[in-house]
TORMILO-250374 format. One record per residue (C-alpha): residue number from 1; residue in one letter; x, y, z. Coordinates in steps of 0.5 Angstrom, whole numbers, plus 500, padded with zeros to 3 digits. Layout:
<pts>
  resi  resn   px   py   pz
   NUM     A    X    Y    Z
...
</pts>
This chain:
<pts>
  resi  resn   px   py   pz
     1     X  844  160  656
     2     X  848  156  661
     3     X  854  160  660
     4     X  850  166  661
     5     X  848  164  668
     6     X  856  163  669
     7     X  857  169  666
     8     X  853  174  670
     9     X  854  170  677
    10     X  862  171  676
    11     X  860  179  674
    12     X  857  179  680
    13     X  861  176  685
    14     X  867  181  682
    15     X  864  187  683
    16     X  862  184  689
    17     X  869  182  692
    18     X  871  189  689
    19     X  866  192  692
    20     X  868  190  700
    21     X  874  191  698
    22     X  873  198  697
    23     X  870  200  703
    24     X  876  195  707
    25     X  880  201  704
    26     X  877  206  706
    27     X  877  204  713
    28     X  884  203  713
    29     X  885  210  709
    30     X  880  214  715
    31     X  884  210  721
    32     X  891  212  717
    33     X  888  218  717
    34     X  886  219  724
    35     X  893  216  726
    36     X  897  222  723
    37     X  892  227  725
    38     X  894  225  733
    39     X  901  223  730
    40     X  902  232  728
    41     X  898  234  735
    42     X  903  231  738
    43     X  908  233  734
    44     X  906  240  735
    45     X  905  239  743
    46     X  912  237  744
    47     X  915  243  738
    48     X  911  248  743
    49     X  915  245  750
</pts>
């Protein structure tokens, strides 16, 4: 019963781990994203000049 006790809490601290690290990827996905956005009207600002 011991090592069931470690099992779950090394489950638990898996999906945990992957779980932050999901939404840390996520932010960088979004900031990247808004960074291109600027990137392509800036672009388009100096094709128009």
């Amino acid at each position: 019963m011991k090592n069931l006790t470690f099992l779950v809490a090394a489950y638990m601290v898996i999906w945990g781990g992957l779980f932050f690290y999901l939404i840390f990827v996520s932010g960088q996905q979004r900031k990247l994203t808004q960074r291109v956005k600027v990137l392509e009207e800036l672009l388009k600002e100096k094709e128009r000049q």
